[in-house]
TILUMGU-193808 format. One record per residue (C-alpha): residue number from 1; chain; x, y, z. Coordinates in Angstrom, 1 decimal, m for minus. Layout:
<recs>
NUM / A / X / Y / Z
...
</recs>
This chain:
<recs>
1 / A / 80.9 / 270.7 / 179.2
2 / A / 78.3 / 268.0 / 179.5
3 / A / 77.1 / 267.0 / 182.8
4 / A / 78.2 / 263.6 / 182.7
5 / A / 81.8 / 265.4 / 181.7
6 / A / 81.3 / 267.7 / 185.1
7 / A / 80.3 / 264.7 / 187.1
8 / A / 83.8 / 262.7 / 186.2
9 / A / 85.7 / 265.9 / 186.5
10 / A / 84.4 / 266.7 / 189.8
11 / A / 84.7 / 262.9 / 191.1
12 / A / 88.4 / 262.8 / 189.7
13 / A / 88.8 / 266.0 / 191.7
14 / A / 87.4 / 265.0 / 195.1
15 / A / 89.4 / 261.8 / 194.7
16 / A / 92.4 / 263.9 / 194.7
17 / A / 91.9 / 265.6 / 198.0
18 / A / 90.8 / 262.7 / 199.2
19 / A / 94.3 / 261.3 / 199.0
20 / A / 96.1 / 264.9 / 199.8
21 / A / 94.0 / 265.2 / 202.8
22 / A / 95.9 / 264.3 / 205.7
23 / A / 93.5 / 263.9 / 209.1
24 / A / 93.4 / 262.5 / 212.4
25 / A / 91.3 / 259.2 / 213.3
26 / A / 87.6 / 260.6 / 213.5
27 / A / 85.4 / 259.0 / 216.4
28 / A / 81.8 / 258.1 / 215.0
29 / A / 80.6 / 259.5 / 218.8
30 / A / 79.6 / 262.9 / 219.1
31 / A / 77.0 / 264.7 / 221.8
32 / A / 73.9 / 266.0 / 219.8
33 / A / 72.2 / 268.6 / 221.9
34 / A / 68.7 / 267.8 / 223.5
35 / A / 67.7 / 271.6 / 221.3
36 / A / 68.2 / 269.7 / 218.5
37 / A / 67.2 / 266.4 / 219.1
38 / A / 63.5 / 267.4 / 220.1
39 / A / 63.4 / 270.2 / 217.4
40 / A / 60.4 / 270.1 / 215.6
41 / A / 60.8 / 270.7 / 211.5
42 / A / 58.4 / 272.8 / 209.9
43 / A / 58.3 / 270.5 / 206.9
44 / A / 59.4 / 266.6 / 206.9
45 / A / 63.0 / 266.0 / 206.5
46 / A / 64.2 / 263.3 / 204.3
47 / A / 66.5 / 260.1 / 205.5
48 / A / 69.3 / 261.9 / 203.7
49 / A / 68.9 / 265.6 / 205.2
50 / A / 69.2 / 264.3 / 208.7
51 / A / 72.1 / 262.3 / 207.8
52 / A / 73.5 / 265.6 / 206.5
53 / A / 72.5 / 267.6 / 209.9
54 / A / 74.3 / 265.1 / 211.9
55 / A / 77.1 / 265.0 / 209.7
56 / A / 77.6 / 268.9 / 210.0
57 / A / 76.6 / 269.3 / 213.7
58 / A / 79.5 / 266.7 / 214.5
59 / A / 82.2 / 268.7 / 211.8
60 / A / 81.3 / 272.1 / 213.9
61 / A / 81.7 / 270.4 / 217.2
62 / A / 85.0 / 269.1 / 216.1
63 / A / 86.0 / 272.3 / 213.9
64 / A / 86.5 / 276.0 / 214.4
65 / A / 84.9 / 277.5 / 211.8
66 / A / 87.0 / 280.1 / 209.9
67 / A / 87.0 / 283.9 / 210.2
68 / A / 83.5 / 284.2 / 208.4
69 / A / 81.9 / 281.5 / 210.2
70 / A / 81.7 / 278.8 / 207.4
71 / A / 82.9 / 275.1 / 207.9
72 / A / 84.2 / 273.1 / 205.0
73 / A / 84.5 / 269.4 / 204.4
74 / A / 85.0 / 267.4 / 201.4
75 / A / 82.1 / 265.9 / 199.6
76 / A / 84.0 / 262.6 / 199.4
77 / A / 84.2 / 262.6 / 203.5
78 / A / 81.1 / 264.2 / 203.2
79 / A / 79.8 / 261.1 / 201.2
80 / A / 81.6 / 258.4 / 203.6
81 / A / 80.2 / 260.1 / 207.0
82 / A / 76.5 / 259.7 / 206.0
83 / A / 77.1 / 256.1 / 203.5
84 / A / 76.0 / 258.5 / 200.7
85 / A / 76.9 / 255.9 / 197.9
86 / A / 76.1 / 258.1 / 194.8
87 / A / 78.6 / 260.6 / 193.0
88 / A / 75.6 / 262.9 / 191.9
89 / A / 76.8 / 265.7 / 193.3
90 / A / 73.5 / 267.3 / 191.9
91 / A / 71.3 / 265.4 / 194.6
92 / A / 73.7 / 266.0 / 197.5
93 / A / 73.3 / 269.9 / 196.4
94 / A / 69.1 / 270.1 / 196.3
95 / A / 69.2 / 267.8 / 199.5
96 / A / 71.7 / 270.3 / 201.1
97 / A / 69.4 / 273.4 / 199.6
98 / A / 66.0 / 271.9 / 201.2
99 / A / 67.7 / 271.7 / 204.5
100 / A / 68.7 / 275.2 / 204.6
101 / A / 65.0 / 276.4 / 203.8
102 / A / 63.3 / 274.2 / 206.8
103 / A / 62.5 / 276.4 / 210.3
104 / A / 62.7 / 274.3 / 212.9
105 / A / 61.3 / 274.9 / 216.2
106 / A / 63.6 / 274.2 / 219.3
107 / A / 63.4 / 271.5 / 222.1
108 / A / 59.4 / 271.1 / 221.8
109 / A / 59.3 / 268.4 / 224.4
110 / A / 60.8 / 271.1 / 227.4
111 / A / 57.6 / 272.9 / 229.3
112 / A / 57.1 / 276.1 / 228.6
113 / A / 59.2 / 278.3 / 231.4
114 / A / 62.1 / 275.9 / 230.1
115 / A / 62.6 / 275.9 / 226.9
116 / A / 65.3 / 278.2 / 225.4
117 / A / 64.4 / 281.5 / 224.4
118 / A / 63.6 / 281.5 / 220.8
119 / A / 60.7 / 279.8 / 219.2
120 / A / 62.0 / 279.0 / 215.6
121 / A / 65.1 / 279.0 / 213.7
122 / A / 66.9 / 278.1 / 210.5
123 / A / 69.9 / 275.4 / 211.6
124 / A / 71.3 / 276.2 / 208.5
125 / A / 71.2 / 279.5 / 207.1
126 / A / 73.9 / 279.3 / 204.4
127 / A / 75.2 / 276.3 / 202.4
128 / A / 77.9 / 276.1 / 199.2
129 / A / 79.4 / 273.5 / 196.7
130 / A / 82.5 / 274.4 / 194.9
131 / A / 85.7 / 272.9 / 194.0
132 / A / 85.1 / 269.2 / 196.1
133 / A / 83.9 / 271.0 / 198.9
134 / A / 81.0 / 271.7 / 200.5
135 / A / 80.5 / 274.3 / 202.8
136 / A / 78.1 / 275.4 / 205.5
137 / A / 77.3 / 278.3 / 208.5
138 / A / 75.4 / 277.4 / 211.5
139 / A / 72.9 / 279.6 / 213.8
140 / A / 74.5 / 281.0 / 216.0
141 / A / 72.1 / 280.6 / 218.9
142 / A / 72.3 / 276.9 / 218.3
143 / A / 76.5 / 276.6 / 217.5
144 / A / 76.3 / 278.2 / 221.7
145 / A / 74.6 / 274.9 / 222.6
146 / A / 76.9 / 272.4 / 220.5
147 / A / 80.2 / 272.2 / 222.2
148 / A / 79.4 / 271.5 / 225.9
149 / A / 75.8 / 270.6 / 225.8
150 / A / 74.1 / 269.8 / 229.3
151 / A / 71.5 / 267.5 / 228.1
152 / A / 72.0 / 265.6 / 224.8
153 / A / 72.0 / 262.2 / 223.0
154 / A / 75.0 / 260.2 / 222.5
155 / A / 75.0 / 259.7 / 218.5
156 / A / 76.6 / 256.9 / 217.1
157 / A / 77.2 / 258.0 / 213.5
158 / A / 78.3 / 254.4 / 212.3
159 / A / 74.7 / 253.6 / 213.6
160 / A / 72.7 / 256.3 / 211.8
161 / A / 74.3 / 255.3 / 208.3
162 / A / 72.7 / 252.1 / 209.2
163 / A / 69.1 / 253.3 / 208.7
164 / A / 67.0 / 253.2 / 205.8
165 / A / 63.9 / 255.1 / 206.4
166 / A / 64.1 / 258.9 / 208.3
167 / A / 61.4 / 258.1 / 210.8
168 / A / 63.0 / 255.1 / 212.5
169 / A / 66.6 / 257.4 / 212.4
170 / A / 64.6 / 260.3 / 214.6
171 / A / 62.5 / 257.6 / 217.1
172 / A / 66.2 / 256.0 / 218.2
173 / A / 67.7 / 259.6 / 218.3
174 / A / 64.7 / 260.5 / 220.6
175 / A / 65.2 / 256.9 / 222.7
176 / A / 68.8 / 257.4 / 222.8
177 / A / 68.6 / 260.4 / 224.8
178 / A / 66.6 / 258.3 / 227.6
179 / A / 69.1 / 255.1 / 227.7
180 / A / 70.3 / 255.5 / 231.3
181 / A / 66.8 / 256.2 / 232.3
182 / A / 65.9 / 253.0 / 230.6
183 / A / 62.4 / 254.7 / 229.1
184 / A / 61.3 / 257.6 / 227.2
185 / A / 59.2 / 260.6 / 228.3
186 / A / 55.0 / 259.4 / 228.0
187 / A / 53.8 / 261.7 / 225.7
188 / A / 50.4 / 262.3 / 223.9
189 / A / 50.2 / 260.7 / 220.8
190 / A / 49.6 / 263.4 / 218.5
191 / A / 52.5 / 265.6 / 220.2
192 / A / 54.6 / 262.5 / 219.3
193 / A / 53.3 / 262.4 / 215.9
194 / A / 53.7 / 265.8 / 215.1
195 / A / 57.3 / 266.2 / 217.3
196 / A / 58.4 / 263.4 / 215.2
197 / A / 57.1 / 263.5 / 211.4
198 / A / 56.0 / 267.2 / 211.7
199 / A / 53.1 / 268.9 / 211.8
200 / A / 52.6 / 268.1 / 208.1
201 / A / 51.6 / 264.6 / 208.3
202 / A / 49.0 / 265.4 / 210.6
203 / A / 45.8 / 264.6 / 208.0
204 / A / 48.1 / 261.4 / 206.9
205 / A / 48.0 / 259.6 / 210.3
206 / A / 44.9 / 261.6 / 211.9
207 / A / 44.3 / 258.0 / 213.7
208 / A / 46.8 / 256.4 / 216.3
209 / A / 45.8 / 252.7 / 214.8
210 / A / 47.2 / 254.4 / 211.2
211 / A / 49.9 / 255.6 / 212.9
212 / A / 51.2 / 252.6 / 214.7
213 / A / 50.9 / 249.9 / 211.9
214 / A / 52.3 / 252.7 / 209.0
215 / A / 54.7 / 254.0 / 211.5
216 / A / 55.6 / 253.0 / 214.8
217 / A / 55.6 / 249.4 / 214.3
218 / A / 57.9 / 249.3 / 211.4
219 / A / 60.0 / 251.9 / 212.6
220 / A / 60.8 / 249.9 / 215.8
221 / A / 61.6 / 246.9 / 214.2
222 / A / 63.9 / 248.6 / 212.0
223 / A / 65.8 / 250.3 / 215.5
224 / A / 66.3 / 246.8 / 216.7
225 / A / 67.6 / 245.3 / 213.6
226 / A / 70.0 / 248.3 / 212.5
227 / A / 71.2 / 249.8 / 215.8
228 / A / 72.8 / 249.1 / 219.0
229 / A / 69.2 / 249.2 / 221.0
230 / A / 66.4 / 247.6 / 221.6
231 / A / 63.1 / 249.4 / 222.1
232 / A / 59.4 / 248.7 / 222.7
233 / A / 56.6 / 250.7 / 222.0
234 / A / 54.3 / 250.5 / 225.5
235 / A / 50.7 / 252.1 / 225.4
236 / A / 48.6 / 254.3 / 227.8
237 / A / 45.2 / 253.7 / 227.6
238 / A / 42.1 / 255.5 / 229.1
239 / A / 39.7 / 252.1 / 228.6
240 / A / 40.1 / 251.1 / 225.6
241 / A / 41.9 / 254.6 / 224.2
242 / A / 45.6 / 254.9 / 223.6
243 / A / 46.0 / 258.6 / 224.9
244 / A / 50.0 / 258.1 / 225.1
245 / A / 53.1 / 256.0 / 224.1
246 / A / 56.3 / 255.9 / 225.2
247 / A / 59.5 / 253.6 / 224.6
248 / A / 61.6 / 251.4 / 226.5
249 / A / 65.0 / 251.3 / 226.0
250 / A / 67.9 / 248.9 / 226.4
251 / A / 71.1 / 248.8 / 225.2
252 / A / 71.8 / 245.9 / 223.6
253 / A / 75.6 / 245.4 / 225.3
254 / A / 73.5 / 245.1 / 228.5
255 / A / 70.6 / 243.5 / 227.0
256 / A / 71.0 / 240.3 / 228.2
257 / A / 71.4 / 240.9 / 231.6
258 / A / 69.1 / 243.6 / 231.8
259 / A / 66.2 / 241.5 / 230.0
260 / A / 66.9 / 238.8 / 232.5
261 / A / 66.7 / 240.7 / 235.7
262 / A / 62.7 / 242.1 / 234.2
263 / A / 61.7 / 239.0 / 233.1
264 / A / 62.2 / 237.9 / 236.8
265 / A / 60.7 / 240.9 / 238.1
266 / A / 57.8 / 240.3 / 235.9
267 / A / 57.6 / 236.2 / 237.5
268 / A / 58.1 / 237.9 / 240.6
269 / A / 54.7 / 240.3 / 239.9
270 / A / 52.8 / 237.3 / 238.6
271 / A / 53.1 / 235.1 / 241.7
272 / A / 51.4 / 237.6 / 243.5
273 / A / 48.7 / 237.8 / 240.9
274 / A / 49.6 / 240.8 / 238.7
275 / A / 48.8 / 240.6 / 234.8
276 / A / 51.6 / 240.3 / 232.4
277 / A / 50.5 / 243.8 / 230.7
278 / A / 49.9 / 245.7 / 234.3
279 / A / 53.4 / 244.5 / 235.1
280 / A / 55.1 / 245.7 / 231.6
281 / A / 53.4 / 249.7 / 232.6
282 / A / 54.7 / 249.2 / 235.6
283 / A / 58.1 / 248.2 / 234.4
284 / A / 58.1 / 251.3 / 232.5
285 / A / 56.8 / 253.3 / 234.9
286 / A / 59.1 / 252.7 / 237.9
287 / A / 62.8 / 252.0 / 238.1
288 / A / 63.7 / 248.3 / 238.5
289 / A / 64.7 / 249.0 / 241.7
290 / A / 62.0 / 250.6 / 243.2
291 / A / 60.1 / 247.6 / 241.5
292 / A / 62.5 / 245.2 / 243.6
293 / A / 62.2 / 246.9 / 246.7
294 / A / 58.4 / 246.8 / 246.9
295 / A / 58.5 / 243.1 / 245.6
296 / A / 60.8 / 242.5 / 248.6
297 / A / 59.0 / 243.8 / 251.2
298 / A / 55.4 / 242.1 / 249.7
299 / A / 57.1 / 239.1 / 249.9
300 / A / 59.0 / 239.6 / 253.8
301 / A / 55.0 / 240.7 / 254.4
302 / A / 53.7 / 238.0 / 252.9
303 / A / 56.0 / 234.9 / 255.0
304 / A / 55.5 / 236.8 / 258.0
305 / A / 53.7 / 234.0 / 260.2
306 / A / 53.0 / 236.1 / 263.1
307 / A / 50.8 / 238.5 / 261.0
308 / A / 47.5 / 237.7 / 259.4
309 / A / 48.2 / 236.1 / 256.0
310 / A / 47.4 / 238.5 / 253.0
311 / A / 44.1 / 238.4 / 251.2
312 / A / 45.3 / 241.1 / 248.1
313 / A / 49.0 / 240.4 / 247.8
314 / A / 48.6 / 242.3 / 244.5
315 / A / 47.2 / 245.2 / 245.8
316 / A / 49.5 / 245.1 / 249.0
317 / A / 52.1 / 245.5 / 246.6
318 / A / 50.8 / 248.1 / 244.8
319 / A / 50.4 / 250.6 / 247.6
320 / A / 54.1 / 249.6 / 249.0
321 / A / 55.5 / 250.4 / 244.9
322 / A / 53.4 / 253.7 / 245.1
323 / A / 53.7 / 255.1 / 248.1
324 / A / 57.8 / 254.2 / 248.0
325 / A / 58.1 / 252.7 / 251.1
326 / A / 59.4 / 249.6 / 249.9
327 / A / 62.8 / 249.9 / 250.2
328 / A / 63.4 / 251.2 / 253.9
329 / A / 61.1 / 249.2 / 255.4
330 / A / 62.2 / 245.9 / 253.8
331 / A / 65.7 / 246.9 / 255.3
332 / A / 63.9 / 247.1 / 258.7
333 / A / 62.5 / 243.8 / 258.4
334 / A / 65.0 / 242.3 / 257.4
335 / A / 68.0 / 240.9 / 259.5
336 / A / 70.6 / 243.5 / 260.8
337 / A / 74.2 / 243.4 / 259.3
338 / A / 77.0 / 241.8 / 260.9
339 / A / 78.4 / 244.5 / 263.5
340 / A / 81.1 / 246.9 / 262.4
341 / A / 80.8 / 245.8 / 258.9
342 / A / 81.6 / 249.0 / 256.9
343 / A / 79.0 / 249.3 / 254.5
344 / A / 79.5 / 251.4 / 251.3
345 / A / 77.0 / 253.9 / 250.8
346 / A / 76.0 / 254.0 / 246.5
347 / A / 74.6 / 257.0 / 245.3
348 / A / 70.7 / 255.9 / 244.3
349 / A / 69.6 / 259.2 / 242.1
350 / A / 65.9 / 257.9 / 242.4
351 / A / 66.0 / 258.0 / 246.4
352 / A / 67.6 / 261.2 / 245.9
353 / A / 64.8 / 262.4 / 243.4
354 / A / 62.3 / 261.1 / 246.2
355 / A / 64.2 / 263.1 / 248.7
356 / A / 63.7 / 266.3 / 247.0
357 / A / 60.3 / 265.9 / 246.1
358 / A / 59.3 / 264.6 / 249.9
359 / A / 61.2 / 267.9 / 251.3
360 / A / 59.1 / 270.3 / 248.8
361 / A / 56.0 / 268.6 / 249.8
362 / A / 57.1 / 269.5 / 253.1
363 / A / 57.9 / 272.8 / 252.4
364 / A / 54.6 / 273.2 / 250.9
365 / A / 52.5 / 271.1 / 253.7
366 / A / 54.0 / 273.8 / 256.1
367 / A / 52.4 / 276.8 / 254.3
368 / A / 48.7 / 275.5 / 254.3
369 / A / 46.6 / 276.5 / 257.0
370 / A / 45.5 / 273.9 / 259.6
371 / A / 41.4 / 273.3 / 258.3
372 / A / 43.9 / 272.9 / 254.9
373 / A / 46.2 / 270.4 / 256.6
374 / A / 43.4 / 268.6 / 258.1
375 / A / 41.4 / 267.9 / 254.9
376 / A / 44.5 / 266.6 / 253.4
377 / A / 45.0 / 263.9 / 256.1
378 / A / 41.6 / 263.2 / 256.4
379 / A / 41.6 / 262.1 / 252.3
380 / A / 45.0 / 260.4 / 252.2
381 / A / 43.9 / 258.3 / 255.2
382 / A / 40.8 / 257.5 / 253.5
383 / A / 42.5 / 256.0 / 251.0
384 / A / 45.1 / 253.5 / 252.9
385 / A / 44.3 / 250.5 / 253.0
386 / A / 47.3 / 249.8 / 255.5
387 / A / 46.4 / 251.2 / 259.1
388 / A / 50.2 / 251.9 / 260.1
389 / A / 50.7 / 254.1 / 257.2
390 / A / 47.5 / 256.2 / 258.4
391 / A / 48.1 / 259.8 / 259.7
392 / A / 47.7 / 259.4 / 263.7
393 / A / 48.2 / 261.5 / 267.0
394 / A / 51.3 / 259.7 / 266.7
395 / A / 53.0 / 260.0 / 263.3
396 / A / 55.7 / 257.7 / 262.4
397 / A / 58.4 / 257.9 / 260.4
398 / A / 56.9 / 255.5 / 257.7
399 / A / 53.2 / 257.0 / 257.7
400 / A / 55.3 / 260.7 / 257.5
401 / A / 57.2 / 259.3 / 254.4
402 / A / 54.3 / 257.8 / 252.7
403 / A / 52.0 / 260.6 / 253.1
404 / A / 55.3 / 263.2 / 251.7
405 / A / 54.7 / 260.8 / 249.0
406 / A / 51.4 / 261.2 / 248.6
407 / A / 51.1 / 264.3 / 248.6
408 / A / 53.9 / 265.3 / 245.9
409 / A / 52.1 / 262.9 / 243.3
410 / A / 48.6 / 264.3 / 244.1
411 / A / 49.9 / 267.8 / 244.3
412 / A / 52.4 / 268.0 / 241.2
413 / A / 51.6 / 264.6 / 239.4
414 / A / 53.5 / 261.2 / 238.5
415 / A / 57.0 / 262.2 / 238.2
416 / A / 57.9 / 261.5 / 234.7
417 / A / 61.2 / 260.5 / 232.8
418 / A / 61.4 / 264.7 / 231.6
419 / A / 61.8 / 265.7 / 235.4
420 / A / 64.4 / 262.8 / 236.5
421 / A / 66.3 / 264.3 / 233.6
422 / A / 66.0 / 267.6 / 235.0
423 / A / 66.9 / 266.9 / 238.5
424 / A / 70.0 / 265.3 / 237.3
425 / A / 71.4 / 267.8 / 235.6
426 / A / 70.3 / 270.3 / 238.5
427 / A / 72.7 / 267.7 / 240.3
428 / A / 75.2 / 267.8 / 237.8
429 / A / 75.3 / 271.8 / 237.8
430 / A / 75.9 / 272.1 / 241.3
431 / A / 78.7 / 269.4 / 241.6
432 / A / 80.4 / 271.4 / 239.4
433 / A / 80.7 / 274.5 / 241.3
</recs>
């Protein structure tokens, strides 16, 4: 039989269980594992091999696989779930075959002591075509993670058949992940570079100014045309140096009222003298919220007649936005509510996160031994510029949460994105028992 004779016979045949197949509605939503997500390919995988390993990681999350551990799905759903619009069943079969060869290595962007425990794996060891079928086995190290991940992405399959090009599909799977956070993790360039196109293209885009107009710059503008987000590429520099990039991210159902309340905060930063581009880091640095507070209190500080007027409003507010004392004491500034008014307490997981990380610089403080203690005071006072936040005889309750504060950022760094993710789901875990 020729192949043009095969390819009619097996279209005419899929058609056919296409009509006898009788299924419930599918949802285009499905959880896609953080292990996954921030896998790191050995080799570069094409538009059409990712479409393939979302397509199968969904079927297996919604499937039991049968007694010898292979899942089966018609090439004609097959086709429709990833907007596959050829019948050559002959490029569907080497893109399938290519996928089961490449090792990937799991959740790359997870330190050390917390990633899981193996180091590489094949996703998919085993893949067939026969009869209008395709079938396929998963790892089953990985199929342990699918069902009832703890940290994953939300994937929007009607989204991903949007995309046209495999590196813009894999930057919004990696954004996607960080939408309630609002911003990606800041990463090293190169770590981005190879985390995202593999290690492979390393000689290709050995330069981050190659990288961002071959790459970055078109793959962004294809997220915001073709999906449901809107993300912005925001640089780290050392001088002149990008050393790190990460993404903003905004969903685009929330866009407009989330776009408004930062353009105001960004007005809000330039009346006191800030640039527009050291407001954008900082917008993608802090939450919004902390952002507001400090604003807030520069700005109760600043129409405070009975106190000198400020000659740095800029850097006034810097220190209150760094040292996190914004928020509590604007609230004491400001007037009390009426009394007996029953205020309802929200849950605020970034004053929780401060919490935690004040009470472990505590802990910590306690151990050191007192010439210890004293050199730390005597540098964190040096650097105030504010006397009441300064380390006295006395302490108060600000000075003893700004200098918590202090120390947790110069003892275990800026918090980033990666550990508000992690403290959450700590949170998470223990609400559930």
């Amino acid at each position: 039989m020729s192949n043009n004779a095969s390819d009619q016979a097996a279209s005419a045949s899929e058609s056919l269980l296409a009509v006898a197949e009788v299924r419930a509605p599918r949802q285009d939503l499905f959880r896609k594992t953080v292990y996954v997500v921030h896998s790191r390919p050995r080799e570069p995988l094409t538009l059409v091999q990712r479409k393939l390993a979302n397509a199968w990681l969904k079927f297996a999350i919604e499937h039991k696989p049968d007694p010898k551990g292979w899942w089966k799905i018609p090439l004609s759903r097959l086709r429709e779930d990833i907007a596959f619009p050829s019948t050559n069943t002959g490029h569907l079969k080497d893109a399938a075959r290519k996928l089961m060869q490449i090792v990937f290595e799991w959740d790359v962007l997870a330190p050390e002591g917390k990633r899981v425990e193996w180091v590489a794996q094949v996703l998919f060891p085993a893949v067939a075509i026969s009869d209008g079928y395709i079938r396929f086995k998963i790892s089953d190290d990985i199929y342990q993670e699918l069902p009832r991940p703890e940290v994953y992405a939300l994937i929007d399959m009607a989204v991903m058949r949007r995309f046209n090009t495999a590196v813009a599909m894999q930057i919004w799977e990696f954004c996607v992940r960080f939408e309630n956070i609002g911003r990606t993790s800041s990463l090293p360039w190169e770590e981005f570079r190879d985390s995202v196109l593999g290690a492979a293209e390393k000689s290709s885009f050995g330069q981050y100014k190659v990288l961002k107009s071959r790459v970055l710059n078109k793959a962004v503008k294809e997220i915001n045309e073709c999906s449901n987000h809107e993300v912005e590429l925001v640089e780290h520099k050392s001088g002149k140096k990008v050393e790190a990039i990460q993404f903003l991210v905004r969903n685009k159902d929330r866009a407009p009222q989330a776009n408004g309340d930062m353009q105001r905060l960004m007005q809000r930063m330039g009346h006191l003298g800030l640039p527009g581009t050291e407001a954008k880091r900082l917008l993608a640095r802090y939450s919004t919220e902390n952002i507001d507070d400090a604003l807030q209190y520069t700005e109760l500080r600043q129409a405070d007649d009975k106190q000198p007027p400020l000659e740095q409003p800029a850097a006034y507010f810097r220190k209150a936005l760094e040292q996190g004392y914004g928020r509590r004491a604007a609230e004491n500034q400001q007037p009390s509510k009426a009394a007996g008014a029953k205020q309802e307490k929200q849950f605020d997981i970034q004053a929780e996160f401060d919490q935690n990380r004040r009470e472990e610089a505590r802990s910590y403080y306690g151990e050191l031994t007192a010439s210890e203690k004293k050199a730390l005071i005597e540098r964190y006072n040096a650097q105030q510029e504010h006397p009441q936040l300064c380390i006295k005889t006395r302490i108060t309750k600000i000075s003893e949460i700004a200098f918590m504060n202090w120390l947790a950022r110069d003892t275990w760094g800026e918090p980033s994105a990666q550990d508000m993710l992690d403290f959450s789901v700590k949170l998470l875990a223990k609400a559930r028992r």
